[in-house]
C-alpha positions as CSV (number, residue, x, y, z in Angstrom):
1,X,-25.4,38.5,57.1
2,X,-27.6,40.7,54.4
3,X,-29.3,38.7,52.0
4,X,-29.3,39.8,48.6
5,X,-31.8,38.6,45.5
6,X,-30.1,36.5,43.0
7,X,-31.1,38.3,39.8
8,X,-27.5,37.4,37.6
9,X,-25.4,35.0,37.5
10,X,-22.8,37.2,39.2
11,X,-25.3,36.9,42.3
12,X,-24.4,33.1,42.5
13,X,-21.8,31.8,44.5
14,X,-20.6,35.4,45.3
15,X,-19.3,36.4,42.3
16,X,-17.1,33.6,41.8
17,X,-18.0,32.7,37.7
18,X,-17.2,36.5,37.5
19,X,-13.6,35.5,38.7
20,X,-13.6,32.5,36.7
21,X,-15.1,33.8,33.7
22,X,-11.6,36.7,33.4
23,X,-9.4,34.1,33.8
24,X,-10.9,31.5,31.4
25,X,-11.4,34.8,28.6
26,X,-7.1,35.8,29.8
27,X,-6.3,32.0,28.6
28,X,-8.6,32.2,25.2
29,X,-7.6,35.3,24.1
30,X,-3.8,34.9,24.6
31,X,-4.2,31.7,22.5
32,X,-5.9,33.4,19.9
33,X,-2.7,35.5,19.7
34,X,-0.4,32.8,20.0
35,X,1.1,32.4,16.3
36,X,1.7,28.8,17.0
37,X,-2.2,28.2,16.5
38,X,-4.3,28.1,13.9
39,X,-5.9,32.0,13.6
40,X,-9.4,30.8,12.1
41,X,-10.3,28.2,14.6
42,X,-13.0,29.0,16.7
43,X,-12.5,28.7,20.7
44,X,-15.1,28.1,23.3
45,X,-15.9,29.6,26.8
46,X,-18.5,27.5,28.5
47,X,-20.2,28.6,31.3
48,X,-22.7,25.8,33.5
49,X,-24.5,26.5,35.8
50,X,-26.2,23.3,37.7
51,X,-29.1,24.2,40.4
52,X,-29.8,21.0,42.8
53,X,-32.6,21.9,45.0
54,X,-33.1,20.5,48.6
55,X,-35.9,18.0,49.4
56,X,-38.1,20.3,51.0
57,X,-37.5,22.9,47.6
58,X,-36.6,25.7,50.4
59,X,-33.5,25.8,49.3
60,X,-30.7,25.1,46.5
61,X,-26.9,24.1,46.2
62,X,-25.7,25.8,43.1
63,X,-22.3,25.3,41.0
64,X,-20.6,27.1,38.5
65,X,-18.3,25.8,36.0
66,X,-16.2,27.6,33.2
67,X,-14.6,25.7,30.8
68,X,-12.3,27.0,27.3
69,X,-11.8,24.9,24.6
70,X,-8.6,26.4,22.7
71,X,-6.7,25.9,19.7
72,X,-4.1,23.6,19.5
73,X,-0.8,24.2,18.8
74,X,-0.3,23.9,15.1
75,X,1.6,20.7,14.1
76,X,5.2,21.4,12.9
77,X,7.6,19.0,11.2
78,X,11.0,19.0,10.6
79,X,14.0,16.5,10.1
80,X,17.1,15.1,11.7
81,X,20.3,13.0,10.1
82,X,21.5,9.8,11.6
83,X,25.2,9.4,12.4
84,X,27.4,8.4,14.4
85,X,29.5,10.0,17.0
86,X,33.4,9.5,17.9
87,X,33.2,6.3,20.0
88,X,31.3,4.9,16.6
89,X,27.9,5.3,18.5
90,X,24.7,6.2,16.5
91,X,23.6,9.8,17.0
92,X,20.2,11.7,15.9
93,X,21.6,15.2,14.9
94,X,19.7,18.6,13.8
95,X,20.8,21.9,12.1
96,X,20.8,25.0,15.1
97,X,19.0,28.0,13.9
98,X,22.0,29.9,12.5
99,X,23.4,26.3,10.5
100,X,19.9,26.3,8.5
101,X,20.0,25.3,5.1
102,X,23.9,24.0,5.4
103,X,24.1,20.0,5.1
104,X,26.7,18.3,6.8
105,X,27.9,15.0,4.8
106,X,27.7,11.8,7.3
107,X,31.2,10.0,5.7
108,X,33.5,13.5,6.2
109,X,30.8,15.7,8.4
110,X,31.8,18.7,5.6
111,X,29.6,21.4,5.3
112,X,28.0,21.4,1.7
113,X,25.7,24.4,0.6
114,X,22.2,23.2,-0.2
């Protein structure tokens, strides 16, 4: 096996931060894009590297670590109506997505505009 002179990072571990650094950059850049986060916080790519050498300080174990820190989804809120179903039992209902801004009344379950 060739040896070859560690000059880079990329020389460490044969090119595995390389490999870890695309997917880690993939993950921070699709969040950034993701309009469920917030657009102005800042994201982190961390890259450690951690050098243990032997006893005899011939040679080293090396390891490579790539974190992200990413936005979080953006915190959404909403509301539901309590009411009850047929059998009498108490039921947690929402509005779907085309029923938006109609209320239904809990006594008649009538649709009334808002």
């Amino acid at each position: 096996m060739a040896m070859k002179d560690v000059k880079t990072v990329s020389d460490l571990n044969y090119g595995a931060v390389d490999e870890q650094f695309g997917k880690a950059w993939e993950a921070l850049i699709q969040n950034m894009l993701d309009p469920a986060t917030e657009a102005k916080r800042t994201r982190t790519l961390t890259i450690t590297v951690k050098v243990t050498p032997s006893e005899d300080r011939n040679m080293a174990q090396t390891e490579v670590d790539v974190k992200t820190s990413l936005a979080p989804i953006k915190k959404d809120s909403g509301s539901f109506i309590l009411d009850t179903d047929q059998e009498g039992r108490i039921v947690a209902r929402t509005y779907e997505a085309e029923e938006q801004g109609v209320l239904f009344t809990p006594e008649d379950n009538k649709q009334v505009a808002k």
